[in-house]
C-alpha positions in Angstrom: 76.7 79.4 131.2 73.3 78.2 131.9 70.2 80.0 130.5 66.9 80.2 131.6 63.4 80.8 129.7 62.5 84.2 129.0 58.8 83.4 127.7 56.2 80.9 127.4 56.3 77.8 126.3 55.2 78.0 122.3 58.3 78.5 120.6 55.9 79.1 117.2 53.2 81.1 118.3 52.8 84.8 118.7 54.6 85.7 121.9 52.9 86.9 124.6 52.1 90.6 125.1 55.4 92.5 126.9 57.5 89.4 125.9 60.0 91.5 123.8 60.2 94.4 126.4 60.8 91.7 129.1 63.4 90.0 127.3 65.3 93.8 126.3 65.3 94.1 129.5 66.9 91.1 130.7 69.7 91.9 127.8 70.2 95.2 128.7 71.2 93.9 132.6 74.0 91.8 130.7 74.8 94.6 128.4 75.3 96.8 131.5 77.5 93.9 133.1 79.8 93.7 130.3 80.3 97.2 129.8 80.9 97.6 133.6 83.3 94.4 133.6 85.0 96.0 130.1 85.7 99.7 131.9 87.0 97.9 134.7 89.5 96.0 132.8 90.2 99.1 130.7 91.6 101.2 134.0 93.6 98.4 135.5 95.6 97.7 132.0 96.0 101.7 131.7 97.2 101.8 135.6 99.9 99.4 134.6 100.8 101.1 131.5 101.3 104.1 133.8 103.1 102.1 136.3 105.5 100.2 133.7 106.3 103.8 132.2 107.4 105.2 135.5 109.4 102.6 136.6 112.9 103.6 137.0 114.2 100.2 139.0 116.9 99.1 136.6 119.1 101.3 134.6 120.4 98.3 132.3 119.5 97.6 128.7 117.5 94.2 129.5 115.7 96.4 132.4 114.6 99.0 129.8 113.8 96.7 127.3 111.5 94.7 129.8 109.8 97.6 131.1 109.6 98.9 127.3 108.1 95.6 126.6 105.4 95.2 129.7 104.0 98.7 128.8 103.6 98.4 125.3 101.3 94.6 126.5 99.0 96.8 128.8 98.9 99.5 126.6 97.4 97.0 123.5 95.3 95.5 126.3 94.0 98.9 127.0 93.5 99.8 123.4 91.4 96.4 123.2 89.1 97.6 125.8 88.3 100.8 124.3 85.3 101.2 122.0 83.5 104.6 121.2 79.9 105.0 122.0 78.3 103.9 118.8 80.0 100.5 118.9 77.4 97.5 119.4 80.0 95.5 122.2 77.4 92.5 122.4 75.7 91.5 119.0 74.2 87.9 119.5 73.3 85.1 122.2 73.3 81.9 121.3 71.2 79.8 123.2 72.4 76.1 122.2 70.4 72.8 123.0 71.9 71.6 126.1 70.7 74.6 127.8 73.8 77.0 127.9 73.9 80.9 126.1 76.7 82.0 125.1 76.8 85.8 124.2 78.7 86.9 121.2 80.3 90.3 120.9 83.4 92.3 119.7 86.3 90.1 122.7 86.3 87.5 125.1 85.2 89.2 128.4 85.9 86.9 132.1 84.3 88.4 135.1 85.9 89.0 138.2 83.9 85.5 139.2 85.6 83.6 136.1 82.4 82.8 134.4 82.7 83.9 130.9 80.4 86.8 129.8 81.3 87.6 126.5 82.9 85.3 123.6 85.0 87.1 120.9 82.9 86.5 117.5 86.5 85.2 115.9 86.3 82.4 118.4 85.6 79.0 117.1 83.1 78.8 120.0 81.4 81.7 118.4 80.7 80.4 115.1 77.4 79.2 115.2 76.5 82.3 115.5 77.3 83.0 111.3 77.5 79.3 110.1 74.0 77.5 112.3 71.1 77.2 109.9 67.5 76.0 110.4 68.7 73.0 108.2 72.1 72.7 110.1 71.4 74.1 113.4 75.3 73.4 114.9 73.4 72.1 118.4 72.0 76.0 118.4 67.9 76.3 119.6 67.9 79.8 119.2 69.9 82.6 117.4 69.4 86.7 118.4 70.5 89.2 117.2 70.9 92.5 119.1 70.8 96.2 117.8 73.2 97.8 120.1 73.8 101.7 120.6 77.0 102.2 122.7 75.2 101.0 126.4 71.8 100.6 125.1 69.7 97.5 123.9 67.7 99.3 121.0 66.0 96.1 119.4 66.1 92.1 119.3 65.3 89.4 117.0 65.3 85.9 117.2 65.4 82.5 115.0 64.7 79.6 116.4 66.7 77.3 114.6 65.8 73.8 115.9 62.5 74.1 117.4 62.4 70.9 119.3 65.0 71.5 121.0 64.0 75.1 121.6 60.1 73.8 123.0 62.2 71.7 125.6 64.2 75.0 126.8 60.6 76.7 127.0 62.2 79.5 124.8 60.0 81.6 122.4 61.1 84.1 119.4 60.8 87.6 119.8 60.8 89.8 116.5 62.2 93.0 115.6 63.7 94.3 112.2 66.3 92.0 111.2 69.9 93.2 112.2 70.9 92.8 108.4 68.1 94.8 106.9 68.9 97.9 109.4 72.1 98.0 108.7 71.9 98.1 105.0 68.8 100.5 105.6 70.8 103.2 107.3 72.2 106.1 106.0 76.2 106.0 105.1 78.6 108.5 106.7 81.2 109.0 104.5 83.1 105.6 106.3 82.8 101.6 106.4 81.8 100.5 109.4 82.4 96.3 110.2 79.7 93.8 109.9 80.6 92.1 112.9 76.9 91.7 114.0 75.6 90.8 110.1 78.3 88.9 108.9 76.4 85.9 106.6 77.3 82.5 106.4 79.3 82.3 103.0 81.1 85.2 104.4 81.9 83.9 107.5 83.7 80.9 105.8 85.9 83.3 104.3 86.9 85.4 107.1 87.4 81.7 109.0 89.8 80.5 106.3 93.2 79.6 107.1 95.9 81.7 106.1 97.5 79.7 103.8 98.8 80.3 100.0 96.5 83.0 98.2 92.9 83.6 98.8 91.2 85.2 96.5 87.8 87.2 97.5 86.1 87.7 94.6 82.1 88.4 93.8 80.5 91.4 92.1 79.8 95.2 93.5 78.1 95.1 96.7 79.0 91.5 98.0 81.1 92.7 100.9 84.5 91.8 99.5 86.7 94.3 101.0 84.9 94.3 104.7 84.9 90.8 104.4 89.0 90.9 103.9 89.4 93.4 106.4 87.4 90.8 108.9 89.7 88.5 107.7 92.7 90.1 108.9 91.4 90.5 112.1 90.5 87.1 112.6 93.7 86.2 111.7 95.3 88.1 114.3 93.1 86.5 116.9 94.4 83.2 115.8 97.9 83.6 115.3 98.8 87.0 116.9 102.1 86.3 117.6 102.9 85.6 113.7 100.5 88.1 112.3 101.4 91.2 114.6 104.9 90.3 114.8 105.5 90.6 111.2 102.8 92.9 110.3 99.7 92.8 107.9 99.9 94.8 105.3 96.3 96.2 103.8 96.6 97.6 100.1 93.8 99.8 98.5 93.4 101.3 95.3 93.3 104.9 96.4 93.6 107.5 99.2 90.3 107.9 99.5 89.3 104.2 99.3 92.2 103.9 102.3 90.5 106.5 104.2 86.7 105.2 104.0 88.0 102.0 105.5 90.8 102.9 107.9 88.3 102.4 110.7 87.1 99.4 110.4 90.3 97.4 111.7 90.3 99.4 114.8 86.4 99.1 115.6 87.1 95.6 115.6 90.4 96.0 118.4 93.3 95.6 116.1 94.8 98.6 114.9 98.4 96.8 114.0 97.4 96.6 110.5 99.6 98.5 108.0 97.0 100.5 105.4 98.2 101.9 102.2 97.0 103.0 98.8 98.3 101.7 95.5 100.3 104.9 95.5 102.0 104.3 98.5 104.3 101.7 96.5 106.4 105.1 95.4 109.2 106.1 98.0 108.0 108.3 100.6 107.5 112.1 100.2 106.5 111.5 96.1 103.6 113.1 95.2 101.9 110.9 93.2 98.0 112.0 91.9 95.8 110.7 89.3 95.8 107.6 86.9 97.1 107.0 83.3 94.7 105.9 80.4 94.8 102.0 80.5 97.2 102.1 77.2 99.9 104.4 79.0 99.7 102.3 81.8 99.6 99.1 80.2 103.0 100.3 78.9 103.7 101.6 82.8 103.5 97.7 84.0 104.7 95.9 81.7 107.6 93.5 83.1 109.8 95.0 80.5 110.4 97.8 83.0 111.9 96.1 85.8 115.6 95.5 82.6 114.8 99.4 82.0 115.6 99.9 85.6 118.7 98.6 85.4 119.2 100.5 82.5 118.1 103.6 84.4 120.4 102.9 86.9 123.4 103.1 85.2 122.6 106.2 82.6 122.4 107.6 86.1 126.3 106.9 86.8 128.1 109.7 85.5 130.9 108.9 83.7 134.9 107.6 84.9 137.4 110.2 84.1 139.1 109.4 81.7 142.4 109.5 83.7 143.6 109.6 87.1 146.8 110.0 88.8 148.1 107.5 91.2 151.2 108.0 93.8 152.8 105.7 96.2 156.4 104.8 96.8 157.9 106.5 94.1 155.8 105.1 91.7 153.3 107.3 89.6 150.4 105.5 87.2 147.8 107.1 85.0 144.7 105.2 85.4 142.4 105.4 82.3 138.7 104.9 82.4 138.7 101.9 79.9 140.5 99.8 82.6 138.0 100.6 85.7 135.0 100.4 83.2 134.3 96.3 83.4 135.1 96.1 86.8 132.3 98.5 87.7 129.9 96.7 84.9 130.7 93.5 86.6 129.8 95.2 90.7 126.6 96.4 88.6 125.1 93.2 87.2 125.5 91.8 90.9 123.0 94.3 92.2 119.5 92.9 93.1 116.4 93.5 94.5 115.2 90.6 95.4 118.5 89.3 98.0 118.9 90.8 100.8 122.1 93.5 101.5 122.6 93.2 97.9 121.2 96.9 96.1 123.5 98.9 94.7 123.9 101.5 98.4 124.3 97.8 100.1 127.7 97.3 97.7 129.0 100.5 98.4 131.8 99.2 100.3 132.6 96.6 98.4 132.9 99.1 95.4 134.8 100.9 97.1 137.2 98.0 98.2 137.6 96.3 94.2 138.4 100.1 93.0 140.9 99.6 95.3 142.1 96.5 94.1 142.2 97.2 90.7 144.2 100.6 90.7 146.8 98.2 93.4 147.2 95.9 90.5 147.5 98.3 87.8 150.4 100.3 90.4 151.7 97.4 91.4 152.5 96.2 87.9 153.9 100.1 86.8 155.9 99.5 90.3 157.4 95.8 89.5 158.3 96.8 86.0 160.2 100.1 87.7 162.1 97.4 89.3 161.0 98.2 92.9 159.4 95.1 95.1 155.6 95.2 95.4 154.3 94.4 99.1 152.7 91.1 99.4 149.4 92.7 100.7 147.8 95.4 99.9 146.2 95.7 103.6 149.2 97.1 106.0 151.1 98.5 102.9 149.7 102.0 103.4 148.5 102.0 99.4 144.4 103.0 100.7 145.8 105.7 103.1 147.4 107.1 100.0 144.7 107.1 98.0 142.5 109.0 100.7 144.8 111.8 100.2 144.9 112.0 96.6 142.3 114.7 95.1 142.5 112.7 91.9 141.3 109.1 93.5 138.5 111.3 95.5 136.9 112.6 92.7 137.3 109.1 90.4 135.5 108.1 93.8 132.5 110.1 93.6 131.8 109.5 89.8 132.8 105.6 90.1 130.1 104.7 93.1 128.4 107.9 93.9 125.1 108.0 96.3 122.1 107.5 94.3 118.3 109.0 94.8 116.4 106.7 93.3 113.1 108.9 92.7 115.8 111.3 90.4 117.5 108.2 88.7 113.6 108.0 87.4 112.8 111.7 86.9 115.7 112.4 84.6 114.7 110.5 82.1 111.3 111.3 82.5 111.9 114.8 81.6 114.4 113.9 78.9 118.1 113.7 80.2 118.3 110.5 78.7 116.6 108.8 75.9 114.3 106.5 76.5 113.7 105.3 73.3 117.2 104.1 73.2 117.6 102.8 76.9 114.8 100.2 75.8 115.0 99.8 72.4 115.1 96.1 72.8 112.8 95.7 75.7 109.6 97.5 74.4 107.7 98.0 70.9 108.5 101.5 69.6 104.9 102.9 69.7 105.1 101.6 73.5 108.8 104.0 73.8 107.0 106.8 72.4 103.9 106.1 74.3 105.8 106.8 77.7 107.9 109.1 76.6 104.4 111.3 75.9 103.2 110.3 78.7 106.2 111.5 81.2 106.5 114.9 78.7 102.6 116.2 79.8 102.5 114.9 83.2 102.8 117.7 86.1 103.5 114.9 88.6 103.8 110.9 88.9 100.9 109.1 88.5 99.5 106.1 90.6 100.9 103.5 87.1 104.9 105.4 87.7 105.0 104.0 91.3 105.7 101.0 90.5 108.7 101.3 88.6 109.9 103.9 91.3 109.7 101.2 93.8 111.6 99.0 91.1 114.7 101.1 91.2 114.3 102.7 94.4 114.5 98.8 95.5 117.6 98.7 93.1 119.4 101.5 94.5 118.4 100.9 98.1 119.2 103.1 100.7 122.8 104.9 101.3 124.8 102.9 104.4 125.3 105.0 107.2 128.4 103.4 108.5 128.4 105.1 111.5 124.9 104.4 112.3 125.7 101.2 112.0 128.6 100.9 114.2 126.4 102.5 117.2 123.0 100.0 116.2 126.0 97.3 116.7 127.1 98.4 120.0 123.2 98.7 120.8 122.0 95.3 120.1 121.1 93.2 123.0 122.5 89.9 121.3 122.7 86.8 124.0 121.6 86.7 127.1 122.6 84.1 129.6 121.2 83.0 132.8 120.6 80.9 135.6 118.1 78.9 133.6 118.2 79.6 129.8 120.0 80.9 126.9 118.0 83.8 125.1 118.2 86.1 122.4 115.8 89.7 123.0 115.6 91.4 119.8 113.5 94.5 119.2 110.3 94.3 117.0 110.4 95.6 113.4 109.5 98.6 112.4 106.5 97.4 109.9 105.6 100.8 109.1 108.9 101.6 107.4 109.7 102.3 103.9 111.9 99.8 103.2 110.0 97.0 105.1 109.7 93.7 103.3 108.6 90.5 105.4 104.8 91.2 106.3 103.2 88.0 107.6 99.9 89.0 105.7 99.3 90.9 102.3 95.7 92.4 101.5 95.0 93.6 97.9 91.6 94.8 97.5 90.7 96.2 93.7 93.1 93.6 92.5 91.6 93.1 88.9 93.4 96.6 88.2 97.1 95.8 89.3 99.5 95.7 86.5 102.1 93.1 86.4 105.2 95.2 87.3 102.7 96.5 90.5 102.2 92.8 91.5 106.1 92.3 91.5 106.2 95.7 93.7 103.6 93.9 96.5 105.2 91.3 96.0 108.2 92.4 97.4 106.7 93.3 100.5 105.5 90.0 101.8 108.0 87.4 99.9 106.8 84.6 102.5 103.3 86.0 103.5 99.8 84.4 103.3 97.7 86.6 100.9 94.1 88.1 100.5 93.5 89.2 96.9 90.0 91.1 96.3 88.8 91.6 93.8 86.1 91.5 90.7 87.4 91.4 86.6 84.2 92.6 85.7 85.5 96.5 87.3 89.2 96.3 85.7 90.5 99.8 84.7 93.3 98.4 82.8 93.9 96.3 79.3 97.4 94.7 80.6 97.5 91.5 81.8 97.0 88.7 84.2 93.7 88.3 82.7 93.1 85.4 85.7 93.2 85.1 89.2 95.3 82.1 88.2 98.4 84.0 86.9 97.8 86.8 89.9 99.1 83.8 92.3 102.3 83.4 89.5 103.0 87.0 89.4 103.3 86.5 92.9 105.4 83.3 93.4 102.6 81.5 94.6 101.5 78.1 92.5 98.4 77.4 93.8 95.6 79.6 94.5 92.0 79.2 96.3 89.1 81.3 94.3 85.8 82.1 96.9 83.0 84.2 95.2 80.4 86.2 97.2 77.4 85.9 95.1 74.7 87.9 97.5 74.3 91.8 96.5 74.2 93.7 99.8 74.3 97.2 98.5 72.6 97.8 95.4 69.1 98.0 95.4 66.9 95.8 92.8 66.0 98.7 91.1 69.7 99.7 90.2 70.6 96.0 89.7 68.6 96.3 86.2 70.8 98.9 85.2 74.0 97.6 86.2 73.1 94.7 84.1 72.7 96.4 80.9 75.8 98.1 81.6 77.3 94.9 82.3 76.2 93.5 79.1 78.3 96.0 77.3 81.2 95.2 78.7 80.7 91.7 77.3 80.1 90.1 80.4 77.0 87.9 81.2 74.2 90.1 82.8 73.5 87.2 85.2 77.4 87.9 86.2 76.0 91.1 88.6 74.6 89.4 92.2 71.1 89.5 93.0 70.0 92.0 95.6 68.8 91.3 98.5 66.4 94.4 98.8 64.3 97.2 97.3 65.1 100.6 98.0 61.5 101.6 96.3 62.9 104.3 93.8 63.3 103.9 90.0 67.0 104.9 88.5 66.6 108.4 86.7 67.9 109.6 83.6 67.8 113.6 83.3 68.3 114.6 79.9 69.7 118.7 79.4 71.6 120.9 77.4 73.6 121.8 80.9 74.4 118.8 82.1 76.1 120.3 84.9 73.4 122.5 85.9 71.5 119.7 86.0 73.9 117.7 88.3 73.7 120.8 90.5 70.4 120.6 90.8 70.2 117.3 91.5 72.6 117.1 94.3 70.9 120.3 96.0 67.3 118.1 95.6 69.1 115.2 96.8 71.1 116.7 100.4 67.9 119.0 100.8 65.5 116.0 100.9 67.1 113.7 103.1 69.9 112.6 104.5 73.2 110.5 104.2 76.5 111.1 101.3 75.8 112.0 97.5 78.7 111.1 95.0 78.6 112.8 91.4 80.7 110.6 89.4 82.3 111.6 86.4 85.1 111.8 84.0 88.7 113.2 85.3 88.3 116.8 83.3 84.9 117.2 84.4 85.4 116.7 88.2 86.3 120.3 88.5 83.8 121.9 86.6 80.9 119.6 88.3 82.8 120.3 91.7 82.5 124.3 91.8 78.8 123.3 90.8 78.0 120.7 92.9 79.1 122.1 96.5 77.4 125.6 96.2 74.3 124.0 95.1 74.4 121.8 98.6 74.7 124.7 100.5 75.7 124.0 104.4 75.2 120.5 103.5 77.8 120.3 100.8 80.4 118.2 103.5 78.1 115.0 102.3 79.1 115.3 98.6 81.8 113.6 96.9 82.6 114.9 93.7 85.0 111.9 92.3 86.5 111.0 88.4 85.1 107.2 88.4 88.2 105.3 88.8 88.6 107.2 92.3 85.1 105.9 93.6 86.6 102.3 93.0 85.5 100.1 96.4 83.4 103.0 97.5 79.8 103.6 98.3 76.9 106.3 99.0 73.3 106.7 99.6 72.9 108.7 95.9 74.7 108.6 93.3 74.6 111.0 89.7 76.9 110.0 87.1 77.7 113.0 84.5 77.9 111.8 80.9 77.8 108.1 80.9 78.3 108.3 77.4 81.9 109.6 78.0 82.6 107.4 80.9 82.0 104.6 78.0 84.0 106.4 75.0 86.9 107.4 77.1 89.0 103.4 77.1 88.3 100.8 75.7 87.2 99.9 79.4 84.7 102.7 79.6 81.9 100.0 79.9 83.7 98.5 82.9 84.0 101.4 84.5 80.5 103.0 84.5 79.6 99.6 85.5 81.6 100.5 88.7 79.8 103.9 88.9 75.8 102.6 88.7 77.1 100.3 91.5 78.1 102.4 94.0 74.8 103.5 95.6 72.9 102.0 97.9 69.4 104.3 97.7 69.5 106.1 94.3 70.7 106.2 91.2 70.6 109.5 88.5 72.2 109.3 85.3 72.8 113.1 83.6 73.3 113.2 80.0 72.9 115.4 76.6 70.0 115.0 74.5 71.9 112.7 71.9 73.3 110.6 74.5 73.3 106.8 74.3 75.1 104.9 77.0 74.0 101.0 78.1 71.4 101.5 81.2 69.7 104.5 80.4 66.7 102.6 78.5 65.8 101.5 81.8 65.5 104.5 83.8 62.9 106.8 84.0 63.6 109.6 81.4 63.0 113.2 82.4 63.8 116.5 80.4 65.1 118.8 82.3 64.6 122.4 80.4 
């Protein structure tokens, strides 16, 4: 690709006038070409997706699996060439010092001539484009940037990056607002969007990174952790697809709603194979789980101890062996007595795992059921052989199981010995007191802990984000009840070996990544990692035993008192030695102005104040501290100056009992603008961000754990315009020295 000057020949002067019209115009034609080459790829893959479906041609197995397999490869080709209007497609040109451009921009785009229009930014061709600085130029003359509305080239700017080299092209820079200052300038909808067109250059590094061992992301509020991860994932995909889409990705938030405000950003960048899933999905499916425990309870909640309480759960679940049971065959009549079955079940118990494949307690159904077998033989067989009758020599052929299939007796020893276990109920009954918990871990836990759960499970209405771990725990114990004729048809419809002409194959069917029970992702994500809980970190673990891992995350916002205390032993918890630490250190977010309150906040915490990132902006308005009786009046009024005045989303933060009160405030008070307000307890705003933020009662944010300070540190940092602490006249809280004060009567 071979560019050509678009100006005059001083690359440091002003340009000449119309220069930046003339040179929107010549991107827009290129724009235009891409889109047009894009569309026209877009029809032909969703023509053969068409095609593939119809096809009836073969009426075999392989036939259906190949057509099966050819439709779903145009349908992901089609899905790749699909972008929504307000998607910049083109971003950046690169115009390097040999004289070739190369245009950057969301895939790699061939024309129907071959020449290559359009490089995927993940490309290693493409990097430049992040890494190339005026001190390191990469062989790049010139950078732009382009501000992109679906079709339309809305603004340029360039950096000349080695201006020799750029005076011998003839080429000239043509300013407009920098791409990074526009996008952090514009109003927030309520969603993340990608930074595909902004990323920066430490950023970039991360997102490049090879995918091996654990990562960890970490860097203050506003840094770009979690879209930098979620760019990671994507790039990793590009480079390894087969691996990474094979297997899955799996993308772990701390919330619903944190799961929801970044859903989109995988599929704006083309890949939309990426499993995402709040903390809460851990819990089996169709548990309703809401809310969080105080850090104590669910210190308590993840505490490794839990995963020997499990298997204690487990078997105070087993109802007990009756105490005797009739056995007939040949003549012979035995009473069975629970004490003799009793160790042989203990010993088919301590065999269960979680960790083994085919190994939870469902998965040894069968061979319960077989060593009950066995042991009543032997105890009949020996009643028999002292009767003075002859024994069989095996027990298979002698007809002894038939005659126990008939026997009431043996069925209903059956269904106490091994019965079918729901996991979510093993938990649940002692939760609400069917056994004692107190005495189940009487050696596994500190009694204040005991009676600390045992509260805790007494006033809850439902499970709570900290139960679904140990859920998982013996949900993974129990495992999942073997259909045995299910089984016996997925047998007869596996395709197995294949042979040929040429080659020996094996075909096997994808899997399933979006299942429950799924447990070999290729890539695990944990964003807001500071607050998982030891027995949660086994839980993930689980799901990607021999994955490459992201962990995101920032001590300085933990929610919790319970340990790892270091990335360090995050890496142990989950079997991983070694571990790679990158810190984002640029504030993207926050404005300056708030910065100066999230450091006093910080301070309290008993971090460093330096610790919070420098910003790389002013958004021009001081932090405000409104001081009433009513605080929630005062919120109200707030949030109706704030939606009335201007655009973009409003959060009032808070703690849990207030959100209600502050919410049937708040929403009234924004009128037909009240669908941009978030009314959200603190700990649910985790990884979020708005235009305005009010935080109600900062002072209770702080007294509420003894990691209050932590957490209104994550409250002052989640706006990106305005900040508006609310509190009573007697108030004190870290941060509010520095805002301007005003009474509100």
């Amino acid at each position: 690709m071979t560019g050509a000057a678009d100006g005059a020949h001083d690359p440091t002067g002003a340009p000449p006038p119309g220069a930046k019209r003339r040179a929107i115009a010549v991107e827009q034609q290129h724009l235009d070409h891409v889109h047009d080459r894009v569309e026209q790829l877009r029809r032909r893959a969703a023509d053969r997706v068409a095609a593939a479906s119809a096809d009836t041609s073969g009426p075999t197995f392989q036939a259906r699996f190949e057509r099966d397999v050819t439709a779903h490869h145009h349908a992901s080709r089609e899905a790749r060439f699909t972008f929504g209007d307000v998607e910049s497609l083109v971003f950046g040109r690169l115009d390097l010092a040999d004289g070739d451009t190369l245009h950057v921009g969301r895939l790699s785009v061939v024309d129907a001539d071959g020449d290559v229009v359009l490089v995927d930014w993940r490309a290693p061709a493409a990097a430049a484009f992040y890494q190339a600085t005026a001190a390191e130029p990469l062989d790049v003359a010139r950078r732009r940037t382009l501000v992109t509305r679906g079709r339309e080239v809305r603004d340029l700017d360039d950096e000349l990056l080695d201006v020799a080299a750029a005076d011998a092209l003839g080429l000239q820079p043509v300013t407009g607002q920098g791409a990074l200052l526009a996008s952090l300038s514009r109003e927030r909808d309520g969603r993340m969007h990608d930074i595909v067109a902004t990323i920066q250059r430490d950023q970039d590094r991360i997102i490049r990174a090879p995918a091996t061992g654990t990562l960890v992301v970490t860097g203050g509020p506003g840094t770009g952790k979690t879209v930098v991860a979620l760019h990671r994932v994507a790039a990793l995909l590009y480079r390894d697809r087969e691996r990474f889409e094979g297997r899955g990705v799996l993308v772990l938030g701390p919330s619903p709603a944190f799961t929801e405000y970044t859903a989109r950003v995988l599929p704006s960048l083309g890949e939309d194979r990426a499993v995402q899933r709040p903390l809460s999905g851990l819990a089996p499916r169709g548990v309703s789980v809401a809310g969080w425990d105080d850090p104590e309870t669910a210190r308590v909640k993840g505490d490794l101890a839990l995963v020997d309480l499990a298997r204690r759960l487990l078997m105070a679940a087993l109802p007990p062996i009756p105490p005797e049971t009739r056995v007939s065959f040949e003549g012979t009549t035995v009473t069975v007595r629970a004490q003799d079955l009793e160790p042989v079940r203990r010993r088919l118990l301590e065999r269960v795992r979680v960790s083994e494949g085919r190994t939870s307690y469902h998965d040894r159904a069968a061979s319960a059921e077989d060593a009950l077998n066995a042991e009543l033989w032997r105890i009949w067989g020996r009643a028999h052989r002292s009767g003075g009758r002859r024994v069989p020599d095996e027990r298979t052929g002698s007809g002894f199981d038939s005659a126990l299939e008939s026997s009431p007796q043996v069925t209903m020893l059956r269904r106490c010995y091994w019965p079918e276990l729901d996991p979510v109920e093993v938990v649940a009954a002692t939760a609400r007191g069917d056994h004692d918990v107190r005495e189940l871990g009487r050696d596994l836990l500190p009694a204040a802990d005991l009676d600390r759960l045992v509260t805790a499970w007494a006033r809850a209405d439902s499970w709570t984000v900290d139960d679904a771990a140990l859920l998982d725990e013996v949900a993974s114990l129990v495992g999942t009840p073997v259909d045995a004729a299910a089984e016996a048809r997925a047998a007869d419809d596996e395709v197995g070996l294949t042979l040929d002409s040429e080659r020996l194959h094996t075909e096997t069917a994808p899997p399933d990544v979006e299942a429950d029970d799924y447990r070999d992702f290729a890539h695990v994500v944990v964003d807001e990692a500071q607050d998982l809980t030891p027995l949660q970190w086994r839980a993930v673990a689980r799901r990607g035993p021999y994955a490459s891992w992201t962990v995101v995350g920032d001590l300085a916002q933990r929610s919790r008192v319970a340990e790892p205390a270091t990335w360090t032993d995050v890496a142990k918890l989950i079997g991983r030695r070694q571990v790679e630490v990158r810190e984002l250190t640029v504030n993207y977010r926050t404005p300056t102005e708030i910065v100066e309150v999230a450091r006093e906040v910080l301070a309290a915490a008993g971090h460093e104040p330096t610790d919070t990132p420098d910003a790389v902006r002013s958004a021009g308005e001081p932090p405000r501290h409104l001081v009433a009786d009513d605080e929630v009046a005062a919120a109200a009024t707030a949030v109706s100056q704030l939606t009335g005045q201007r655009g973009g989303t409003v959060a009032v933060l808070a703690t849990p009992e207030e959100v209600a009160a502050l919410e049937e405030a708040s929403l009234p008070a924004a009128g037909p603008e009240a669908d941009r307000v978030r009314v959200l307890d603190v700990r649910a705003a985790k990884g979020l961000e708005f235009d305005d933020v009010v935080v109600v009662g900062p002072d209770r944010i702080v007294a509420a754990s003894s990691v209050g300070a932590h957490q209104l540190y994550v409250a002052v940092t989640r706006a990106t315009r305005s900040l508006t602490l609310v509190s009573g006249p007697e108030a004190t809280a870290p941060g509010l020295d520095v805002c301007e004060r005003i009474d509100v009567r």
